[in-house]
C-alpha positions, 0 to 999 in steps of 0.5 A: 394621122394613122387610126392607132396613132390616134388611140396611142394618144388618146391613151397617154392622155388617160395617164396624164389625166390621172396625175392631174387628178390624184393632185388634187385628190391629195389635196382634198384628202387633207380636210375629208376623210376617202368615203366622203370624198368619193361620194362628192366627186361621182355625185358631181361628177356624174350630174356633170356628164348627164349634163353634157349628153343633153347639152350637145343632144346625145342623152338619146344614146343613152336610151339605145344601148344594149342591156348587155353594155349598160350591165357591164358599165354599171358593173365596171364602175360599182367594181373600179370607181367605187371599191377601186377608187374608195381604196385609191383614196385611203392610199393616197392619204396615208402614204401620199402621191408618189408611192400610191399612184405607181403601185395603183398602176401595176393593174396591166399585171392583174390583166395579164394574170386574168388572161394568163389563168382564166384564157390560158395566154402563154408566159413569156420570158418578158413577161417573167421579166416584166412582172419581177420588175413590178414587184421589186418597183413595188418594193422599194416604193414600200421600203421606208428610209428613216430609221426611228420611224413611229409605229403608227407611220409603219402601220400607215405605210403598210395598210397604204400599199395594200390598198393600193395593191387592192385598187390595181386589182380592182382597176383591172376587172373594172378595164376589162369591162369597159373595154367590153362595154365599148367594143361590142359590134353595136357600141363602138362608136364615139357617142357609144363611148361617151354615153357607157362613160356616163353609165359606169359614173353614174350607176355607182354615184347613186348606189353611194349616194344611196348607201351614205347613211351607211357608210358615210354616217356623220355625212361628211360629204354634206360639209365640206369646205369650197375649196375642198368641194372644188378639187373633187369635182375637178379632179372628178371631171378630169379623171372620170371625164376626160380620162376615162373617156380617152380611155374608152376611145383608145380602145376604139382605135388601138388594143387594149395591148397597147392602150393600156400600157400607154396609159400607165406612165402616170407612176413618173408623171406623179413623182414629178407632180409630187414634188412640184405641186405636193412637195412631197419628199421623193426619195431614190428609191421612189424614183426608181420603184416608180420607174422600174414600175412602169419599165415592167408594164412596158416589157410583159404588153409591148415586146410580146405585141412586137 
């Protein structure tokens, strides 16, 4: 198997992970409030990675990284896992899965608009394209059907899809740096990968655990229930673990061209497990939104790399 076939699979396996994850985020949602859930999961999650570095004998890495890497993933998880993912939260509670999640993964669009203004890339007509499809995906994922629908559930629906916009954009600087942090002549390397995983989660789990009194005041995330408490810390550890860890080895074997695309079809693995696992009401204007969604990812990275 090719190098790039590699990273291409490691890359789908990011998007998979995330649609397991925002399962069980949703479910989770249901009884604690986005802040609280965030600060359980990064928590565990990181004692977790901390864990299996000294198990399989690699906490040593963490020790010899540059400082250059370690203040880029401290800086991409303070950026994606704490403001991005709080944000991805309140999203996934007010407006559920199947909208959240498409919108949330529109952050190759927000990469492209870096590289366009800040290192002056070419617009192609993919791209013009690729982009228009995005923002009509988004649109109709925003549209609500019902007619009669309250005032309030208008509002949610609204304040939803502008959070999930926020996520994206978050998303995208938080990737940019990771991709950073791991390419660098001295980190690219497997354990380099895993170690600057564990950096990013780890850096923003204790900067929330030590803001909590602040923004978690009633300290929720101290009284949860098992169940509860169970699904943020698999979510966690499927999401952060294994998803962000293929990530960062995609980047090691393929492009950040391709990886990141490759990762993004997680808006149709989401309307799916919406359905299934949610029971969530999926409309044909989800679906299509969703579909046209990641149609534009695909046309502004892959033809242009053709």
């Amino acid at each position: 198997m090719c190098e790039t076939m590699i990273g291409e699979i490691a890359a789908l396996g990011a998007a998979l992970s995330w649609t397991i994850s925002a399962v069980l985020y949703k479910k989770a949602l249901l009884k604690t409030k986005p802040i609280s859930a965030n600060i359980v999961r990064l928590v565990c999650t990181s004692a977790i990675l901390l864990t299996c570095l000294v198990i399989i004998g690699k906490f040593r890495v963490l020790t010899s990284l540059p400082l250059y890497a370690v203040f880029l993933a401290s800086l991409s998880g303070i950026i994606g896992l704490g403001f991005g993912d709080t944000l991805y939260m309140v999203s996934l509670k007010l407006i559920g899965v199947a909208r959240a999640v498409p919108v949330t993964c529109i952050y190759p669009l927000f990469n492209l608009l870096w590289a366009v203004f800040l290192l002056g890339e070419p617009v192609t007509l993919p791209v013009v394209l690729g982009a228009i499809m995005i923002v009509f995906g988004i649109w109709l994922l925003g549209k609500e059907k019902e007619k009669g629908i309250s005032e309030t559930h208008g509002k949610n629906l609204v304040r939803g899809v502008v959070s999930a916009l926020a996520t994206a954009m978050m998303w995208s600087v938080s990737i940019a740096m990771m991709d950073m942090a791991v390419t660098l002549p001295e980190t690219s390397s497997l354990d380099n990968a895993l170690a600057i995983n564990t950096i990013r989660t780890t850096a923003i789990a204790v900067s929330l655990l030590t803001l909590s009194p602040v923004i978690d005041r009633d300290s929720g995330f101290l009284r949860m229930q098992r169940k509860t408490l169970a699904a943020l810390i698999l979510g966690g550890i499927i999401a952060l673990g294994l998803g962000w860890f293929s990530l960062a080895f995609s980047f090691l074997h393929t492009s950040e061209a391709r990886a990141v695309p490759l990762s993004s079809p997680t808006p149709l693995f989401s309307t799916l497990s919406a359905i299934v696992f949610l029971h969530e009401r999926v409309t044909a204007k989800n679906a299509v939104g969703s579909t046209m969604i990641v149609v534009g990812v695909f046309l502004i990275f892959m033809v242009p790399s053709v």
